[in-house]
Structure formats: C-alpha cells, structure tokens
C-alpha positions as CSV (number, residue, x, y, z in Angstrom):
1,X,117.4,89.5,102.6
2,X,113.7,89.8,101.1
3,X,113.9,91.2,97.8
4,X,111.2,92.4,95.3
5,X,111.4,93.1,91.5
6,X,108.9,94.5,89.3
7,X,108.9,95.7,85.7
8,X,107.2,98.6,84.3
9,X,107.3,100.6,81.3
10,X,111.1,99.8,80.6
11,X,111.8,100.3,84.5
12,X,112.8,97.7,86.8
13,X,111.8,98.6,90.4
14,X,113.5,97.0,93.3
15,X,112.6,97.0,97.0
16,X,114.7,94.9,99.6
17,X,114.6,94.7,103.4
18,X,118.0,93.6,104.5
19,X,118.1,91.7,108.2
20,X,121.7,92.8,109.5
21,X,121.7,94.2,113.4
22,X,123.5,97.6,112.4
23,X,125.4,98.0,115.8
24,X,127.6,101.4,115.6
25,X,130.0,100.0,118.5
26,X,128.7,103.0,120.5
27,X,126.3,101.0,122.6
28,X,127.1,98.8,125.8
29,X,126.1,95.9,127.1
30,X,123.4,96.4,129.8
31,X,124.4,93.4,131.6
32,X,128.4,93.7,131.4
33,X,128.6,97.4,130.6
34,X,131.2,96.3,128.2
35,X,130.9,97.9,124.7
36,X,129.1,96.5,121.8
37,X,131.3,96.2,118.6
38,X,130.3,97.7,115.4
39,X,128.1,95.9,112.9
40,X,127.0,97.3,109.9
41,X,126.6,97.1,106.3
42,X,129.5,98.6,104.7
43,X,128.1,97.7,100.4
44,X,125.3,96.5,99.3
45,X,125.3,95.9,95.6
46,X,123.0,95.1,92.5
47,X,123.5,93.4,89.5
48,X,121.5,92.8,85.9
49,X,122.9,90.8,83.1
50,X,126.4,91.0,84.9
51,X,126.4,95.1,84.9
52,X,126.2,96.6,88.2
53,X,123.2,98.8,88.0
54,X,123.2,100.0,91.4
55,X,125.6,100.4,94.7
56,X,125.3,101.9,98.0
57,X,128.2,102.5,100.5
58,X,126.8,102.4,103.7
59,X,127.9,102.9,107.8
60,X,127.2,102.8,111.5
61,X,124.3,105.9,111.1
62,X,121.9,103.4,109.1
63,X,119.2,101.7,111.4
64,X,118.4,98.0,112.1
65,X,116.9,95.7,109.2
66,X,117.5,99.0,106.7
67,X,114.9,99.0,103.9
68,X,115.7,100.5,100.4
69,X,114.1,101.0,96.8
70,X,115.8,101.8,94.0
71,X,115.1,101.3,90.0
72,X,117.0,101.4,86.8
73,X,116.2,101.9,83.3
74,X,115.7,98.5,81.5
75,X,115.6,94.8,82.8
76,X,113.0,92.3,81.5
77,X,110.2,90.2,83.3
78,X,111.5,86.1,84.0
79,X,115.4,87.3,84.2
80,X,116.7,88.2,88.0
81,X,118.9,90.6,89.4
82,X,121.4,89.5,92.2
83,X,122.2,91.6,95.2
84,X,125.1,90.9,98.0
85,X,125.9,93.2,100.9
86,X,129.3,93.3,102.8
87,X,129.7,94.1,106.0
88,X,132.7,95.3,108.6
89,X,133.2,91.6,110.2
90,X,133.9,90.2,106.8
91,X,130.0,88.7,106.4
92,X,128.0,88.6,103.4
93,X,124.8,88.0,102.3
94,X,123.6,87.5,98.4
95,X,119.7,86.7,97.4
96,X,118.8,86.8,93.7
97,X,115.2,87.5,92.5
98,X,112.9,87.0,89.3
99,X,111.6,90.5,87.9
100,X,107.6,90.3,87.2
C-alpha cells in the first residue's frame, strides 16, 4: 500500500493506492474456463492518535489497485496515521505513514 499524508491549515489529507487484484468471482479462467474466486477489499480503515478517523466498506464493483483520498480535520506534521484493509480470503495489509 503507498500512502501519502500532508498537513494543511488544520487538515490532514490522505491519498493511498492500495495493490489488491479485486476479482468479483464473475470472471473465468481463459485457460481452464473454470471460475475465478472473489477477491476484494471488504474494509479499509484509518487511524490518528488511536481514533478511527476514517472507514470505508468496500466490494466486488471496486477496480484493480483502487486509489482513494480522504481528509479529516486535525492531525499534526511528524505523527503518522495507520491504515489496514481486510479482505474476503481473510488477508490484510497495514502501512503507517508520517504526516508533512
């Protein structure tokens, strides 16, 4: 997960670029013609200071390697924010990232 955070006039703006395949289970494979199974982010969360300042419940309809950008009022530069997503197999993924 690539992850950006940026302070600015008492707003904390956060861009990330999560690398997850997305598969709805709808495709097949070309090869076999036996059917993909589904892949996806189901949660991605965001924390500051231990409060969760931002969620998103997600499924099958989002694309590949889904980028997002969302802020919240606060935050200060040299502390971090921490983000994990869950997904439908039982995977994870958590990145944290210094606010400038």
């Amino acid at each position: 997960m690539k992850v950006k955070a940026k302070h600015k006039d008492g707003i904390t703006y956060v861009r990330l670029l999560a690398k997850h395949p997305m598969a709805s289970g709808r495709r097949s494979d070309q090869r076999t013609q036996q059917p993909e199974p589904a892949k996806f982010i189901q949660e991605l969360r965001c924390f500051y200071n231990g409060q969760l300042v931002f969620f998103a419940e997600m499924g099958p309809g989002i694309a590949e390697n889904p980028y997002m950008s969302f802020s919240f009022m606060g935050g200060n530069k040299g502390e971090s924010v921490y983000l994990r997503w869950n997904d439908n197999t039982g995977d994870s993924e958590v990145a944290e990232e210094i606010i400038r």
